[in-house]
C-alpha positions in Angstrom: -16.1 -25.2 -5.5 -19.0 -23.0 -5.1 -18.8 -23.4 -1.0 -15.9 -22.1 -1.1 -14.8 -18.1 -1.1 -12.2 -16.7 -3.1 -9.7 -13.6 -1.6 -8.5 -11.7 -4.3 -6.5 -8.8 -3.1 -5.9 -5.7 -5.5 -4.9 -2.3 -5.9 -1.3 -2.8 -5.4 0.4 -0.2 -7.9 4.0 -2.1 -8.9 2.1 -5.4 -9.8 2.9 -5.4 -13.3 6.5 -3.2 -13.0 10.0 -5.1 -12.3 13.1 -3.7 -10.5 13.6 0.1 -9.6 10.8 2.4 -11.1 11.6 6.0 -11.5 9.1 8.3 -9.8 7.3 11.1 -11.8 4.6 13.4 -11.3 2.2 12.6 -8.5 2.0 9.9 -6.3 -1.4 7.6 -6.5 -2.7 5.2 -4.1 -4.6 4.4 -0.9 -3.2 6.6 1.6 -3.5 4.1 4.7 -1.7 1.4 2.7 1.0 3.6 1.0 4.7 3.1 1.7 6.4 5.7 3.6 8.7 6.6 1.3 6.1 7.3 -1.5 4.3 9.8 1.1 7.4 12.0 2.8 9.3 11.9 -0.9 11.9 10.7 0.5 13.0 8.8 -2.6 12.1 9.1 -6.2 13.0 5.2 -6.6 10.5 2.7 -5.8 10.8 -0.9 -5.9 8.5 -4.4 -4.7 9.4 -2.8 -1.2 6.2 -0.7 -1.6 4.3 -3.7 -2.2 5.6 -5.9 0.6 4.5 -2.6 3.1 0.8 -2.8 1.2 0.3 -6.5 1.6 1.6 -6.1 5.3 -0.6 -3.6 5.9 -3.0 -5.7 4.3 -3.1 -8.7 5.9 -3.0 -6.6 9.6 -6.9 -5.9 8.6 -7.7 -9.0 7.9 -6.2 -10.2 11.1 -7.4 -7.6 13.5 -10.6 -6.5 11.6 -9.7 -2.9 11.9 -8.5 -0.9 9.5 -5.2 0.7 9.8 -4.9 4.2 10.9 -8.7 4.9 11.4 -8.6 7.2 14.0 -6.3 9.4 12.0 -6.2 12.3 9.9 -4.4 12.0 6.7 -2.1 14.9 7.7 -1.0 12.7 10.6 -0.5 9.5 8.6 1.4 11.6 6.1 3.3 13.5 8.5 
């Protein structure tokens, strides 16, 4: 239906990977919409966990219009 809009939501980086991932190298991503445990290294195991954050983190933008962590500077998001 041509009336009608389609949401397609991307850029989430375990998409295509199933269970635990092993962490090499740097990390890559959009830093407001990045897990916490892929910016303070806490782990070198990642999972769908990191996902779940993203899409959280996604859907508070489209429900409040503002985009998370706007008013600050990566070193404080990263912190």
């Amino acid at each position: 239906d041509p009336q009608r809009p389609i949401c397609k939501v991307g850029d989430f980086g375990l998409s295509r990977i199933k269970r635990n991932t092993l962490v090499s190298g740097g990390v890559r991503g959009t830093l407001p919409w990045m897990a916490p445990e892929l910016l303070n290294g806490s782990s070198n195991r990642v999972s769908e966990k990191v996902d779940v954050f993203s899409f959280g983190i996604t859907m508070w933008e489209i429900l409040t219009g503002e985009e998370p962590y706007a008013n600050l500077h990566c070193g404080a998001i990263t912190g």
